[in-house]
PAGU-257719 format. One record per residue (C-alpha): residue number from 0; residue in one letter; chain; x, y, z. Coordinates in Angstrom, 2 decimals. Example, Ala and Ser with C-alpha at 12.3 -4.5 7.8 and 13.67 -1.06 7.14 Angstrom:
// PAGU-257719
   resi   resn   chain        xx        yy        zz
      0      a       A     12.30     -4.50      7.80
      1      s       A     13.67     -1.06      7.14
// end
This chain:
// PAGU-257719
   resi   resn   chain        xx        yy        zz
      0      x       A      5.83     19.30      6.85
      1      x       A      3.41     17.08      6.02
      2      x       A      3.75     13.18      7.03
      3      x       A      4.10     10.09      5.12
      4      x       A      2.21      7.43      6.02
      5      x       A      1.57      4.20      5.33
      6      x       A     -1.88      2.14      6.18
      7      x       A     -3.64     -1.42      6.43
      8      x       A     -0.04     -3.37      5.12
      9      x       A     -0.68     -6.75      5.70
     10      x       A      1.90     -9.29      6.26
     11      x       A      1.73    -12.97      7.22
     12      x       A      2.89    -14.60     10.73
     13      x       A      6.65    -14.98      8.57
     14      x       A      6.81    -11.46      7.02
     15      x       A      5.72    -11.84      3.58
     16      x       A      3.89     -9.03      2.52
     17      x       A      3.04    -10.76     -0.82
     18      x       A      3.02    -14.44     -2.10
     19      x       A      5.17    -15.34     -5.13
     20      x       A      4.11    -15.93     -8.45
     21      x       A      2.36    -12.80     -8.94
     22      x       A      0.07    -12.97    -12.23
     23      x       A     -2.78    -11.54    -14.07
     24      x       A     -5.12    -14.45    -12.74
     25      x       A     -3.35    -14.25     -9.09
     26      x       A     -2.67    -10.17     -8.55
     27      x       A     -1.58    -11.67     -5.21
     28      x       A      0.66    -14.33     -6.08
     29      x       A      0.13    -17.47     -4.35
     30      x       A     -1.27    -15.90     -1.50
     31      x       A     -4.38    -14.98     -2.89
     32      x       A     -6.96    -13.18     -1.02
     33      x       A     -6.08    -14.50      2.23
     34      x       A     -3.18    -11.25      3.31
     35      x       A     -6.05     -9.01      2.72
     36      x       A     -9.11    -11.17      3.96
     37      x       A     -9.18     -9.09      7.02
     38      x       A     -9.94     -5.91      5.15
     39      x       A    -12.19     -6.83      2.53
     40      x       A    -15.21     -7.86      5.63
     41      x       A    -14.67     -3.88      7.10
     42      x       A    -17.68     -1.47      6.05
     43      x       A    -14.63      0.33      4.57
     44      x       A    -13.90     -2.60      1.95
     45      x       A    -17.60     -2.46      1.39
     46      x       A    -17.86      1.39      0.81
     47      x       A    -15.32      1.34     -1.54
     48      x       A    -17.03     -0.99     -3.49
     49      x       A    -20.57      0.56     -3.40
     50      x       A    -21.98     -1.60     -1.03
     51      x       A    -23.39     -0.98      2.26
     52      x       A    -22.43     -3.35      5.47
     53      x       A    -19.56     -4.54      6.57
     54      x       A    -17.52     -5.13     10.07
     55      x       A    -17.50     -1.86     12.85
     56      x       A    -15.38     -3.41     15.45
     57      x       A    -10.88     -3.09     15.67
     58      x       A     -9.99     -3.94     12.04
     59      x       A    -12.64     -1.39     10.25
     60      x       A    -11.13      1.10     13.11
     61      x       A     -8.05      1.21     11.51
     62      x       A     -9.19      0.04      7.94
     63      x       A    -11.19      3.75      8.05
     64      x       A     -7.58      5.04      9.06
     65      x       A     -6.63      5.08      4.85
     66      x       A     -8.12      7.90      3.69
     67      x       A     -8.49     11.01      5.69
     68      x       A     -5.67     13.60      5.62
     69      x       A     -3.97     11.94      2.68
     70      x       A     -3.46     13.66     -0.71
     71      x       A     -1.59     11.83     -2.85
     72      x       A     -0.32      8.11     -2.70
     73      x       A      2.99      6.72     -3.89
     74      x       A      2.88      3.00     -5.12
     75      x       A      5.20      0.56     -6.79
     76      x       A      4.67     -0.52    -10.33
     77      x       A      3.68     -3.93     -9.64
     78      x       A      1.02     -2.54     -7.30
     79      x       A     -0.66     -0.97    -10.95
     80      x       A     -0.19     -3.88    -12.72
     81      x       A      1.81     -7.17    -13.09
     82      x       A      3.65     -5.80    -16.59
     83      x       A      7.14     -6.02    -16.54
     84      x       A     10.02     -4.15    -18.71
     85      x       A      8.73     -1.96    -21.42
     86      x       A      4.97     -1.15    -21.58
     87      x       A      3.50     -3.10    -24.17
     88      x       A     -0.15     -2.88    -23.33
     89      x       A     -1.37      0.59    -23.61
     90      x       A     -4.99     -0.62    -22.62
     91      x       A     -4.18     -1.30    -19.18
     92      x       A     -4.99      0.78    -17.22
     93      x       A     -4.77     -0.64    -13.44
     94      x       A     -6.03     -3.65    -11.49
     95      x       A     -9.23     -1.83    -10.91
     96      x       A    -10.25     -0.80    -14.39
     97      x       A    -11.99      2.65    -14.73
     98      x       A    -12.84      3.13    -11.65
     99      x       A    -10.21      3.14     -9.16
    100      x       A    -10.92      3.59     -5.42
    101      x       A     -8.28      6.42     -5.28
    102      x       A     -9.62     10.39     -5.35
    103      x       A     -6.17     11.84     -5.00
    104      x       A     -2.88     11.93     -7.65
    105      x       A     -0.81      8.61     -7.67
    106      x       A      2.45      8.25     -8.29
    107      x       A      3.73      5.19    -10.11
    108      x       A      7.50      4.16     -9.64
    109      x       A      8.96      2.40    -12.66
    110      x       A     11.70      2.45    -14.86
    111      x       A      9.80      3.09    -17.88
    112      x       A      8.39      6.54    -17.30
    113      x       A      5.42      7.26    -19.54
    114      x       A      2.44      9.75    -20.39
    115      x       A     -0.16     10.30    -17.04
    116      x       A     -3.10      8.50    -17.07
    117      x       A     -6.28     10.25    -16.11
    118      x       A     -9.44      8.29    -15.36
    119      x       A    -12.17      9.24    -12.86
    120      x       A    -11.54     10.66     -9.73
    121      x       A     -7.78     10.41     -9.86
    122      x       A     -4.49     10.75    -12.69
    123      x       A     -1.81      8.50    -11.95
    124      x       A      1.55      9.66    -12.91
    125      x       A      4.58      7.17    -14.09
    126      x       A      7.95      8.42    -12.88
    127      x       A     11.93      6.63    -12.73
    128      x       A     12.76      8.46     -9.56
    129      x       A     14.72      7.46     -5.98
    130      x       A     12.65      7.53     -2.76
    131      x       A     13.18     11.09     -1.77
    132      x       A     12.59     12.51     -5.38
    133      x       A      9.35     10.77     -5.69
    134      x       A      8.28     12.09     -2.50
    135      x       A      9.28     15.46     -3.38
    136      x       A      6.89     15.39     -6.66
    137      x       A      4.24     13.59     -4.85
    138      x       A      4.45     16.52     -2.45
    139      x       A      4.39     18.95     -5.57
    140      x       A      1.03     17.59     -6.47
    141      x       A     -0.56     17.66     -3.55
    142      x       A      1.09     20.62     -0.97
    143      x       A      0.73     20.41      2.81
    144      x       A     -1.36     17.02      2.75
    145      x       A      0.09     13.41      3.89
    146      x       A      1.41     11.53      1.40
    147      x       A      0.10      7.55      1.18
    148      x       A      2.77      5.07      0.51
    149      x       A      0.70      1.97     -0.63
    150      x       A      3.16     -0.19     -1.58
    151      x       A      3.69     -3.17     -2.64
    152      x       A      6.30     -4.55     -0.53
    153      x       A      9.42     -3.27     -2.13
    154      x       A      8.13      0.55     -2.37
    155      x       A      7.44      0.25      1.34
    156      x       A     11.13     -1.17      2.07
    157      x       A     12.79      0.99     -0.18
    158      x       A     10.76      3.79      2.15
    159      x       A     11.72      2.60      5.37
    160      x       A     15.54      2.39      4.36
    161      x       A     15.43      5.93      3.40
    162      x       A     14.08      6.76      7.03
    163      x       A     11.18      8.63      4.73
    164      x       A      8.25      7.34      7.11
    165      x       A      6.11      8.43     10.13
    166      x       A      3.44      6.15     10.74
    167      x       A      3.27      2.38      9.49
    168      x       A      0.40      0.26     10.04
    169      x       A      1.27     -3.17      9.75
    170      x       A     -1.86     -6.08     10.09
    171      x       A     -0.03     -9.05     10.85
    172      x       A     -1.95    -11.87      9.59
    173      x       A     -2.30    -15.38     11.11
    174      x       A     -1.32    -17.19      8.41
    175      x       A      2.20    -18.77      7.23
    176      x       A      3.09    -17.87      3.19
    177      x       A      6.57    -19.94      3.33
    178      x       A      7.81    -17.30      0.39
    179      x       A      7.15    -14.69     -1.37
    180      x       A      8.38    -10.77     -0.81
    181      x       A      9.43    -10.16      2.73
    182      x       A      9.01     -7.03      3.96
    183      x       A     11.56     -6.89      7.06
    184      x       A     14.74     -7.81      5.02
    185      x       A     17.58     -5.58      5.65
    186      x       A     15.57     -3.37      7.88
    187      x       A     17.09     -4.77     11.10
    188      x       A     16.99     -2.48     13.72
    189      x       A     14.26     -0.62     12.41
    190      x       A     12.13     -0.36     15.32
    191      x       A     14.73      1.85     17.07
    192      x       A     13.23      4.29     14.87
    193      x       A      9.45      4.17     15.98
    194      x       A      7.19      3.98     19.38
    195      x       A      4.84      0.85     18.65
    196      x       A      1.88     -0.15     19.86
    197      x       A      0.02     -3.54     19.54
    198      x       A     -4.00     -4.42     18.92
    199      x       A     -5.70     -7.37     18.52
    200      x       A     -8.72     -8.26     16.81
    201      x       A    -10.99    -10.41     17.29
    202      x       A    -10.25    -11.63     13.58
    203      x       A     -6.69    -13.29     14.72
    204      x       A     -5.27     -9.86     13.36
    205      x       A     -2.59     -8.32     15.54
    206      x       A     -2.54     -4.29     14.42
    207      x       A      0.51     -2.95     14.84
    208      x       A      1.10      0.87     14.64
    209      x       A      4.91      2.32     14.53
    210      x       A      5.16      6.17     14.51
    211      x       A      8.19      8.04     14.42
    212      x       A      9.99      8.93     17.81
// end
C-alpha cells in the first residue's frame, strides 16, 4: 500500500499552522511569509521557481524531501484559493497562476465540487468527499505511488484524526502567531501513534519527523 505523507508543514513556536485573516493580498493571513521563510532560502524554493542557488545545509535536506515518490497530492480548498461558498470566479485558477509547481494530479476538497482544471504539468480535481474517500480517488489517479497531503491546516487535522498518515514533517518555526489555525487541536495523544525524531537547523528551525509505529 502506498503511504501518505505529509512534508515541510510549518507551524509557529504556539501551533498555528496559519495566521488569521487569510486574503487575496495576505494568502497567509497575518502571518505572512514568515511560517514559510525557512523554505523559500532552500535551493529547492529556488528550483521551483527557475532560479539557481539557494541553501544545501538541514532545512533544504528535508525541503528536497517533497517531491520524490509522491504521485498525487491532496489539499484543502483554501490552500487553492481564498474563495469561499459557491465559485463565483471561474478565472481563478490557483495561487500560482498557470504555472503551478505541482507535476502530479491534485485533489481539491470543497463543498462545491466542480469541472477539473487542467493547466501545465498537472489537472487539479474538485471533489465533496470525507478523508478516506478522497484518499481512495487520489489513489485511483495515481496507483501504487505516495499520496502528498499538503494541507492547509484543517486538511492535515482532519488527516491525522482519521489515523490516515505515515510520515509528518512538521518545521516548527521560532516565531509566536498569537492566533490563527492551530494545528494540534483535538489531536491529543497523537504522538502515541508515531516514533519522532528531532533536528535542528541552524536557521532556529526545529525539524520534526513522526512516522507511523
Amino acid at each position: 500500500m502506498s503511504k501518505v505523507r505529509v512534508h515541510n508543514f510549518a507551524v509557529s513556536l504556539d501551533g498555528y499552522g496559519a495566521g488569521a485573516d487569510q486574503s487575496m493580498e495576505q494568502p497567509f493571513g497575518h502571518a505572512d511569509g514568515r511560517l514559510m521563510s525557512w523554505f523559500m532560502g532552500t535551493r529547492s524554493f529556488h528550483a521551483m521557481q527557475g532560479q539557481e542557488g539557494g541553501s544545501t545545509g538541514v532545512d533544504e535536506s528535508f525541503a528536497s524531501a517533497w517531491g520524490p515518490g509522491i504521485g498525487v497530492e491532496i489539499m484543502g480548498r483554501n490552500k487553492f484559493g481564498p474563495q469561499r461558498g459557491p465559485w463565483t470566479d471561474d478565472d481563478w485558477i490557483g495561487w500560482w497562476g498557470d504555472e503551478p509547481p505541482f507535476h502530479t494530479p491534485v485533489v481539491v476538497l470543497t463543498h462545491h465540487p466542480r469541472e477539473p482544471l487542467a493547466l501545465e504539468g498537472t489537472t487539479f480535481h474538485f471533489v465533496d468527499a470525507a478523508p478516506r474517500e478522497a484518499l481512495a480517488e487520489a489513489r485511483a489517479l495515481a496507483p501504487d505511488t505516495d499520496v502528498r497531503i499538503g494541507g492547509g491546516v484543517e486538511t492535515v487535522r482532519e488527516f491525522l484524526e482519521a489515523d490516515l498518515i505515515d510520515h509528518l514533517h512538521v518545521a516548527v518555526v521560532p516565531i509566536v502567531l498569537g492566533r490563527g489555525e492551530q494545528l494540534w487541536t483535538g489531536l491529543e495523544r497523537v504522538e502515541e501513534r508515531f516514533d519522532i525524531e528531532t533536528t535542528a537547523s541552524p536557521s532556529g528551525v526545529t525539524h520534526l519527523v513522526f512516522t507511523r509505529k
